[in-house]
TORPA-4810 file (N, C-alpha, C, O; in nm, 3 decimals):
<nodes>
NODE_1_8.640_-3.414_-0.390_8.575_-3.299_-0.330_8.435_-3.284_-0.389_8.404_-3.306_-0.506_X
NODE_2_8.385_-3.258_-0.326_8.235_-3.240_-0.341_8.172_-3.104_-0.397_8.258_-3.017_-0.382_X
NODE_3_8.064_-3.053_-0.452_8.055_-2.963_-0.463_7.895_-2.934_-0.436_7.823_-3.032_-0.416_X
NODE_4_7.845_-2.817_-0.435_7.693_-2.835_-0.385_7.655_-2.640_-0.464_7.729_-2.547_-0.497_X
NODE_5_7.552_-2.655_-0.463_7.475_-2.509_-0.562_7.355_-2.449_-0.460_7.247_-2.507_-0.457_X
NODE_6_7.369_-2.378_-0.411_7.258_-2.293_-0.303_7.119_-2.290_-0.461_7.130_-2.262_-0.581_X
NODE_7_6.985_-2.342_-0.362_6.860_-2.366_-0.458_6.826_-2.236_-0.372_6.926_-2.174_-0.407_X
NODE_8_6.759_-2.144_-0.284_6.713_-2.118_-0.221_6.800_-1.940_-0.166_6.914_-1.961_-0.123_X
NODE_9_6.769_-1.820_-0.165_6.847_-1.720_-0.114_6.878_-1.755_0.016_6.838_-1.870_0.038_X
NODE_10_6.928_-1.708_0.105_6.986_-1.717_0.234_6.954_-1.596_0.321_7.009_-1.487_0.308_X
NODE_11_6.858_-1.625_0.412_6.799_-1.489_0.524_6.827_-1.516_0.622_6.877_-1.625_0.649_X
NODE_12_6.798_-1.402_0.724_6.822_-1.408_0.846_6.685_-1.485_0.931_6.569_-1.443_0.929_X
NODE_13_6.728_-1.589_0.993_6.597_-1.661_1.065_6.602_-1.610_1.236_6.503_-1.623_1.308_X
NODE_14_6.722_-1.556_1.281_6.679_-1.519_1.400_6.822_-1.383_1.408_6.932_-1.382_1.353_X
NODE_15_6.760_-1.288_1.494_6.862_-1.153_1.506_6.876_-1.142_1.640_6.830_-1.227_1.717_X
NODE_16_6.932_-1.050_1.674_6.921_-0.999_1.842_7.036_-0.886_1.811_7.135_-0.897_1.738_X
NODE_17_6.993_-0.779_1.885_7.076_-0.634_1.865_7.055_-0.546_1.980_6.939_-0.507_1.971_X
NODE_18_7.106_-0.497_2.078_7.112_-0.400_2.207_7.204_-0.293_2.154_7.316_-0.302_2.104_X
NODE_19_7.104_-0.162_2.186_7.176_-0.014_2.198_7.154_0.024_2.326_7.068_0.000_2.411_X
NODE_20_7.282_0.107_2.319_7.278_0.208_2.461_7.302_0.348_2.412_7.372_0.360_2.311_X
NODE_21_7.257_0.449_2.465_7.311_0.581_2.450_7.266_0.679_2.567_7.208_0.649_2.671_X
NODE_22_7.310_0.813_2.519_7.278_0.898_2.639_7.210_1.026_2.557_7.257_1.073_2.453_X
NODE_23_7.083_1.074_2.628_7.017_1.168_2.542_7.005_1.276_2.631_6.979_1.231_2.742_X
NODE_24_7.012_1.413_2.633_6.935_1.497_2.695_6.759_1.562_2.687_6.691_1.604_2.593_X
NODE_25_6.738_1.546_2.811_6.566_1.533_2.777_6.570_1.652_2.887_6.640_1.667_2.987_X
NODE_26_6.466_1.731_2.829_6.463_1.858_2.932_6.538_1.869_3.032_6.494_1.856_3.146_X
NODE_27_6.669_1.896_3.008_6.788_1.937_3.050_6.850_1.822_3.146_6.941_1.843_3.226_X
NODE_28_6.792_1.709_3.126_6.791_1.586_3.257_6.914_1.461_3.133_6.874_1.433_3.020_X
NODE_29_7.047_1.409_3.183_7.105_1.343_3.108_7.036_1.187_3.174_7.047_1.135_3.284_X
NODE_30_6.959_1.145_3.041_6.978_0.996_3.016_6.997_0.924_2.974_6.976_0.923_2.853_X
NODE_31_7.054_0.803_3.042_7.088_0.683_2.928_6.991_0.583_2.965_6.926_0.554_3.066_X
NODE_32_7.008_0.525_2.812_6.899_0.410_2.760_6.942_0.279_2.734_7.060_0.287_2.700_X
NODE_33_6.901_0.155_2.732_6.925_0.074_2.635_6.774_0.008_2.583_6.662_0.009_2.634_X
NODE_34_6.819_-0.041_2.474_6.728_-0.111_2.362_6.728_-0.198_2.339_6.782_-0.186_2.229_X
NODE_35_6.704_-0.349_2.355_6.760_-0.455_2.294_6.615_-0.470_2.220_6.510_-0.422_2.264_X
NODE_36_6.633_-0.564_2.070_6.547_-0.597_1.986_6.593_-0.794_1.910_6.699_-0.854_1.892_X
NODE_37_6.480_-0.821_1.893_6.542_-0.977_1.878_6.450_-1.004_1.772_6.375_-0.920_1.722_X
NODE_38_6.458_-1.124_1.740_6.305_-1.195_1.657_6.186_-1.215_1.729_6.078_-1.221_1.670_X
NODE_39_6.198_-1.230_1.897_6.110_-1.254_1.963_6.023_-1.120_2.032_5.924_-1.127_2.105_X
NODE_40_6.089_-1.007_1.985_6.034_-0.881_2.062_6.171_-0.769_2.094_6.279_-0.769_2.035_X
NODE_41_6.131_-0.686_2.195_6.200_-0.607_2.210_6.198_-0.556_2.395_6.093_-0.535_2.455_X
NODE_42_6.310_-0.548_2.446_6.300_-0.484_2.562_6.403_-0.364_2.608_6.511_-0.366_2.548_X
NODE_43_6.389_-0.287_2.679_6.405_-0.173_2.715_6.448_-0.102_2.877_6.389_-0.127_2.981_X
NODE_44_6.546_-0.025_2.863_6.599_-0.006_2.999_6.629_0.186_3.012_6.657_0.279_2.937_X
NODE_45_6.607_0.166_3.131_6.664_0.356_3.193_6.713_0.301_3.295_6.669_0.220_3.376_X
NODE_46_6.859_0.381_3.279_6.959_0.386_3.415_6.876_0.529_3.488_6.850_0.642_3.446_X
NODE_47_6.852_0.461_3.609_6.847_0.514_3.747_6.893_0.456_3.827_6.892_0.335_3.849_X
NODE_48_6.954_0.566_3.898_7.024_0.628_4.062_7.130_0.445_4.013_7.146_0.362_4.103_X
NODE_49_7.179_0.419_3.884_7.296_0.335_3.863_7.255_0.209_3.883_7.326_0.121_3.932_X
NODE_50_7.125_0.191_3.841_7.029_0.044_3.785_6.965_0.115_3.645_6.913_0.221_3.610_X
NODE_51_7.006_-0.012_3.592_6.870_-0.030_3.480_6.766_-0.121_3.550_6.762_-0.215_3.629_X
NODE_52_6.661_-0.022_3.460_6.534_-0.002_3.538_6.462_-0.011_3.398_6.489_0.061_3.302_X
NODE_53_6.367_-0.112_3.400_6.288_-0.184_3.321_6.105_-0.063_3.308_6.041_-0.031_3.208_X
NODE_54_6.083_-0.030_3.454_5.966_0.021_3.488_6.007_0.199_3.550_6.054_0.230_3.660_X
NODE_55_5.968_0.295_3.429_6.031_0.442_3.470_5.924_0.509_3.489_5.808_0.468_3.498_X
NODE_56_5.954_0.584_3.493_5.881_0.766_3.467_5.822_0.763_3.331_5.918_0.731_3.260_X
NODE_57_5.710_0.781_3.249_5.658_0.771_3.147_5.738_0.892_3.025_5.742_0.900_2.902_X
NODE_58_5.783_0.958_3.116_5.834_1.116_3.070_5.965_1.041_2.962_6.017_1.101_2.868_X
NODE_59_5.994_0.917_3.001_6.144_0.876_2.890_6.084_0.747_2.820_6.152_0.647_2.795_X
NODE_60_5.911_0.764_2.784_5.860_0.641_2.714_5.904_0.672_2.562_5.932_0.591_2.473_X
NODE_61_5.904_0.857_2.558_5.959_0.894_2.357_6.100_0.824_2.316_6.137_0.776_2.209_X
NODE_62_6.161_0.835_2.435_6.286_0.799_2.412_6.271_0.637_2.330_6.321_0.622_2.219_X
NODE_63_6.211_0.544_2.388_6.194_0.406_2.344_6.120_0.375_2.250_6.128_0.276_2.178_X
NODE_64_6.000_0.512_2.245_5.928_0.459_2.131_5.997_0.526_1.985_5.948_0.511_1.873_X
NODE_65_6.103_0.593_2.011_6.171_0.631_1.875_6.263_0.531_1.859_6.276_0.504_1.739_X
NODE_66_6.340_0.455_1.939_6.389_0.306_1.931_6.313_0.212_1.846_6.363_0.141_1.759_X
NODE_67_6.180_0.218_1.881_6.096_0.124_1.807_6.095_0.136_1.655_6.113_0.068_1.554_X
NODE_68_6.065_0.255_1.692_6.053_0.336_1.530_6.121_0.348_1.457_6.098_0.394_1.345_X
NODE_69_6.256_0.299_1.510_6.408_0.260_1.421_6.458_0.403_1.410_6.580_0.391_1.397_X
NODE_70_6.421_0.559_1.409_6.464_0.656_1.394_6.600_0.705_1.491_6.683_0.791_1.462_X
NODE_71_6.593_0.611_1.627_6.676_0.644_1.719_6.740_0.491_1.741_6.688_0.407_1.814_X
NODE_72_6.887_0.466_1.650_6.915_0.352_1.588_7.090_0.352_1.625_7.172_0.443_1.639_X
NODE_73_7.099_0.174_1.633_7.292_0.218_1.623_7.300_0.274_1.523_7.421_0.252_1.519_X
NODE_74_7.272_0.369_1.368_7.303_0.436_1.294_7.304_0.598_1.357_7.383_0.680_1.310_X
NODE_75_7.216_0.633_1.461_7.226_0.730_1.463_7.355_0.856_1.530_7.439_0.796_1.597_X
NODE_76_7.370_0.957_1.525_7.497_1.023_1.560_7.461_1.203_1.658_7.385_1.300_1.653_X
NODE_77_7.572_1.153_1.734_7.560_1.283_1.829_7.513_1.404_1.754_7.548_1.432_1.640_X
NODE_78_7.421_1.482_1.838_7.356_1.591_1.791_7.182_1.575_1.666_7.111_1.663_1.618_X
NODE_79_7.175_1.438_1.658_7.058_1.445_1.618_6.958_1.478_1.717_6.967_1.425_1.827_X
NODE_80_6.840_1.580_1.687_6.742_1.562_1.779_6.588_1.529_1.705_6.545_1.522_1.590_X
NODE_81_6.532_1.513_1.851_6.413_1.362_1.842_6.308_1.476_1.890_6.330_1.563_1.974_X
NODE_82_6.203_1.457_1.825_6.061_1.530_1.925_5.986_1.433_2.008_5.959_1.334_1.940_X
NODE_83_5.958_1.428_2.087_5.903_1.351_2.175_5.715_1.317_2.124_5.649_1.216_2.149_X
NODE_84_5.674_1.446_2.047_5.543_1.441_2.024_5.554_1.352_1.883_5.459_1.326_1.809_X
NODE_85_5.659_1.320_1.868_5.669_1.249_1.669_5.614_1.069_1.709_5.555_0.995_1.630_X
NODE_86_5.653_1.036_1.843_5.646_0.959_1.866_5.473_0.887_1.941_5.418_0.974_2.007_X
NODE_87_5.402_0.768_1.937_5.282_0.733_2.005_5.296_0.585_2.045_5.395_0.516_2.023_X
NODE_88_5.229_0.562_2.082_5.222_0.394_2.168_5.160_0.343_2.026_5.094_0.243_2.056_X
NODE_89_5.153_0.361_1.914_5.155_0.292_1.776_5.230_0.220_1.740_5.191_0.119_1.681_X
NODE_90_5.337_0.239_1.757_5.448_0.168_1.717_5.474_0.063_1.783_5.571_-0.006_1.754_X
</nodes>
């Protein structure tokens, strides 16, 4: 039997991760998804029972707190998000 000794730590060279959830935004229920990879990130709003790539700008906070990692698979019912916390910075 052979044996061998790691020279080097061990990282992640490629990820990929999709969230979905449902938020209330001025009294309007939506759901989202998020997917994030090594190569980027893309983004969805269910309308009229499509995800829909190209929305209403009004659910851009929603994604850019995705970005921002604040709105995360860690996060839990009843957190709330300000929409103004968020900018096309991220």
């Amino acid at each position: 039997m052979a044996t061998f000794k790691l020279i080097e730590d061990v990282k992640v060279i490629y990820f990929a991760e999709t969230i979905q959830g449902k938020v209330e935004l001025d009294g309007e229920i939506v759901e989202f998804r998020y997917s994030e990879n090594s190569n980027g990130s893309e983004h969805w709003i269910l309308i009229n029972g499509k995800w829909e790539s190209e929305y209403d700008e009004k659910y851009e906070g929603i994604i850019l707190a995705c970005g921002a990692v604040d709105l995360s698979k860690d996060s839990k019912a009843g957190k709330k998000f300000n929409t103004d916390d968020y900018s096309d910075d991220y």
